[in-house]
N, C-alpha and C positions, 0 to 999 in steps of 0.2 A: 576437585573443582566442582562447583556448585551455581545450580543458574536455575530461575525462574522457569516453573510448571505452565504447562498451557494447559488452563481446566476446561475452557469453552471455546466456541465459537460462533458469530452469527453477521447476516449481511440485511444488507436493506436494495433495492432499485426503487426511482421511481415511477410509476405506473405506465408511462407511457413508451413504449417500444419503436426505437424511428429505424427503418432497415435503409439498406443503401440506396435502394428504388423511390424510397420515400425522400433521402436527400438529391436526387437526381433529377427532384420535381422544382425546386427551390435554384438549387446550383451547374454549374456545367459540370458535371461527374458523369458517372456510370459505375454500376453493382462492379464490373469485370478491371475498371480500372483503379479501384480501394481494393478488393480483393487482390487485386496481384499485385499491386503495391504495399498492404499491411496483413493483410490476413482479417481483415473486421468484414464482417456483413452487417453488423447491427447495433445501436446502442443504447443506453434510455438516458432520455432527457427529461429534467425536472420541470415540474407545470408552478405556477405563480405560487399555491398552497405547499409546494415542497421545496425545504429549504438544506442546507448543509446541517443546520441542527435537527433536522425532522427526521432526515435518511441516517442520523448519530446515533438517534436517541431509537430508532428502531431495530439501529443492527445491534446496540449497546442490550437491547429488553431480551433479545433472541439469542446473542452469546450467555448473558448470565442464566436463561432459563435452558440452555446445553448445560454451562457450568454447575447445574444445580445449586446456584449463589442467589443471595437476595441483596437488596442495593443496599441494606447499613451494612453490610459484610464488606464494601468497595472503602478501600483508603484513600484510594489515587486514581485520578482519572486524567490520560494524556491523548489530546486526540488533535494529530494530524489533517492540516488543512491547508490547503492556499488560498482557498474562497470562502471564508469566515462570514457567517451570520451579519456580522458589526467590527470595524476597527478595530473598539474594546466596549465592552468586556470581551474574556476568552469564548468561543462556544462554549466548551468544554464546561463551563459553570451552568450554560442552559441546558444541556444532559444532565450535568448533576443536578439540577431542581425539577427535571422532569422524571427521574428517577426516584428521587426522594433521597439522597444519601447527602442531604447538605453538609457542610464541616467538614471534608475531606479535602485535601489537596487538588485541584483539577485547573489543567492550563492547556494551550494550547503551541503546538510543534509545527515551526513553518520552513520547512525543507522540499517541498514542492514535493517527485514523485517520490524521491525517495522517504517521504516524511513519516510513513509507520514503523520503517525500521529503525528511526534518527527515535521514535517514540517507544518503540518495542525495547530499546536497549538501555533508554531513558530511566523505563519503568522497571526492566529488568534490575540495573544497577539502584537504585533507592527499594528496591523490596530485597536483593541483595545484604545490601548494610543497615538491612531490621527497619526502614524509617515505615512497614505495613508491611500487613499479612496479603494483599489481596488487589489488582490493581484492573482497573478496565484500561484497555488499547485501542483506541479507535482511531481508523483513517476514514475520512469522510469529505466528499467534493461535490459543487456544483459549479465544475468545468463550463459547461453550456453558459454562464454569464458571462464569461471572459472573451468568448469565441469571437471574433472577426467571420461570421456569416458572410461574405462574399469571398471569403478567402478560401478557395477550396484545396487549396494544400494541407491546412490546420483544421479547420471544421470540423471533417471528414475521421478524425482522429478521433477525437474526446466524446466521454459519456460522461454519465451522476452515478452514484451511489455510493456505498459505504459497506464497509467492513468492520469487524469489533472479536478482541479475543480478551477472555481473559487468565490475567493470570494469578501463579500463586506464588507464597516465596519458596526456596529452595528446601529440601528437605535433604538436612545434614546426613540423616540415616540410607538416602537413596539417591547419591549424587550422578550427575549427567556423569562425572567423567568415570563412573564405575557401572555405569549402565543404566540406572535411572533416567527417569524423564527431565528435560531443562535444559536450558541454552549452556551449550557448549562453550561454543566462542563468538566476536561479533569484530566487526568492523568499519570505520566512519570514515569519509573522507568528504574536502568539499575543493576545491579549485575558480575562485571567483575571477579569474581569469578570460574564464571562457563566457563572462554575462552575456554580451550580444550574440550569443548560438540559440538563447531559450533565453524568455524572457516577460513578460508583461506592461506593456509601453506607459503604465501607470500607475497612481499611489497618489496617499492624502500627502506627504512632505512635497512633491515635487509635478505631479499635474493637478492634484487635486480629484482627480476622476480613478474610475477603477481602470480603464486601459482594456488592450486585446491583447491575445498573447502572440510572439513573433517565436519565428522559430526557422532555424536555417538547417532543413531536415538531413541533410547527407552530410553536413558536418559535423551533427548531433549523435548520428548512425555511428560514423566512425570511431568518435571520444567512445559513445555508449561501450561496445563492444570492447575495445581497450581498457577501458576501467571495470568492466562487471567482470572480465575477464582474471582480470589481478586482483580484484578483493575477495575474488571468490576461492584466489590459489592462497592468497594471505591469510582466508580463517582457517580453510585446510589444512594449512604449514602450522597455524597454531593447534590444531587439536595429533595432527599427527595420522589423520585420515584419511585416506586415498579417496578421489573422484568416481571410482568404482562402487566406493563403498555407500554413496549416498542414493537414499532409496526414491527421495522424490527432490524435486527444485520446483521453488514457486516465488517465480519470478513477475519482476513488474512486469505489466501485461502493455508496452508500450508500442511493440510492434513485429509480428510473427519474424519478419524477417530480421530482427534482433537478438531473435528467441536461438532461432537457428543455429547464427554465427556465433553465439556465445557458445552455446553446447560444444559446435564442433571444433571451436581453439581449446575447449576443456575436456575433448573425448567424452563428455555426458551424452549417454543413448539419448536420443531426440525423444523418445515413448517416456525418460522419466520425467520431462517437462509438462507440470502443470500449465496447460492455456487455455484461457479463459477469455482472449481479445478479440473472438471473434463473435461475441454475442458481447461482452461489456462496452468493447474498445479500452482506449486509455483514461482510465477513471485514477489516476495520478496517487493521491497517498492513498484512495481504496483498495486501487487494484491486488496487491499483495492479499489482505485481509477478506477479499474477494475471493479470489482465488482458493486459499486455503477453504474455506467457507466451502465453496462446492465440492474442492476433494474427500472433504472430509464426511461433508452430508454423505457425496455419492458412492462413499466407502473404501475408496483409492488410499487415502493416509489415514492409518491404521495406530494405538499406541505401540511405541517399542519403533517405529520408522524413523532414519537419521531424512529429515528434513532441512532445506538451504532455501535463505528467503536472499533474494538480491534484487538491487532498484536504483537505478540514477536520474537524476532530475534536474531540472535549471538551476544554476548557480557557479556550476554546475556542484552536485551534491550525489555521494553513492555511498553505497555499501549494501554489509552480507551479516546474515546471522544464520549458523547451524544449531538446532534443537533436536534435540529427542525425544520422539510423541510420547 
């Protein structure tokens, strides 16, 4: 078994840092009542000159130069978004001309939070079956449009930025499943069922407007936990690898007290939880790509580490992918 190399990584924020004191100026919150309800003190919010492609195209420059890649070296470019630059065209084609790697494949992935792994797995399976040697992955948001600002149930959640890894394809001679580095196994699931739990009260087919996002958070809580719980036993069951044996989880950063309850219905020590929601918040398909980005800066995932990425999002939409660094 053979899967997609992670050769780089790199993230972007935009400049501006709003802490909870700073929302408590604006809305009826308090620091102490988001704290003990998410686990977030702080998030950054995109200013008018920062867009969904601007925080792409900077995490995208800062993975390939971890990667030691340069952009005609990129085949495929898949980057994860709910809050797209423009209807259409894709962002993902304004990364590629802001990179210079025109004539490559590049579209855009809309699965809300879970959208870099619905991308990660996207780009893994097409460098897979030879279609490019080399692929950039980007989740990238600006949450902060969509917000309902008086709502401080949702607000109070969301941050900007963006995440970017890239990859490479599989090398026959050094496969994931004999100890090499590369995705393991992965897993999708989406349940449209559950629309009116997470949602966005808008779109060009049917308001015409972009909409706020609505969200019915204790009934989100409980799906969430339930589903990250069982994709994460289903990629397990497929590689044959015990919960023990995973050295880090870098998980959407949607809400500390989500983080928690998943760990302890899967026995994962709470210390192997990457989190990141308390200075990002929920930055939806960044957060993963996020995440990784700082463990890896701050030297916590290491190569040769079995890594587990999991994330569920409106649609509802989830899933898992385990690699090895």
């Amino acid at each position: 078994m053979t899967g997609s190399r992670l050769l780089g990584s790199g993230s972007a924020l935009p400049a501006k840092c709003v802490s909870n004191a700073d929302l408590a100026e604006r809305i009826d919150t308090s620091d102490d009542w988001i704290v003990e309800r998410t686990g977030i003190r702080q998030r950054y919010i995109a200013d008018d000159t920062e867009t969904t492609a601007s925080l792409a195209i900077d995490a995208a420059r800062a993975a390939l130069s971890d990667a030691g890649v340069e952009p005609h070296e990129i085949d495929l470019i898949v980057l994860a978004t709910a809050t797209p630059d423009n209807t259409f065209p894709a962002t993902a084609t304004k990364v590629q001309q802001a990179l210079g790697c025109n004539g490559c494949a590049a579209f855009d992935v809309a699965a809300v939070c879970s959208g870099f792994l619905y991308a990660l797995t996207t780009a893994d399976s097409l460098l897979t079956t030879g279609m490019g040697r080399k692929a950039l992955v980007i989740g990238s948001e600006t949450f902060s449009r969509i917000l309902d600002w008086d709502d401080r149930t949702t607000c109070v959640l969301f941050g900007d930025g963006a995440g970017a890894v890239v990859l490479g394809a599989p090398d026959a001679s050094q496969p994931a499943s004999d100890g090499g580095p590369g995705v393991l196994a992965s897993a999708l699931h989406a349940d449209g069922a559950h629309h009116d739990l997470l949602y966005v009260d808008g779109g060009p087919s049917t308001t015409k407007s972009v909409g706020h996002l609505r969200m019915k958070g204790r009934e989100v809580f409980r799906h969430a936990v339930a589903n990250l719980s069982s994709v994460l036993g289903e990629v397990l069951d497929a590689t044959g690898i015990e919960a023990e044996a995973i050295d880090w989880v870098v998980p959407h950063q949607a809400n500390r007290r989500i983080l928690d309850a998943t760990a302890r219905k899967l026995g994962i020590a709470p210390e192997k939880m990457i989190v990141t929601v308390d200075r990002h918040a929920n930055t939806s398909a960044a957060s993963v790509p996020l995440a990784l980005d700082v463990a890896r800066k701050d030297g916590r995932i290491v190569p040769g580490d079995l890594v587990m990425f999991e994330a569920m999002g409106g649609g509802f939409t989830w899933g898992a992918t385990l690699m090895r660094m």
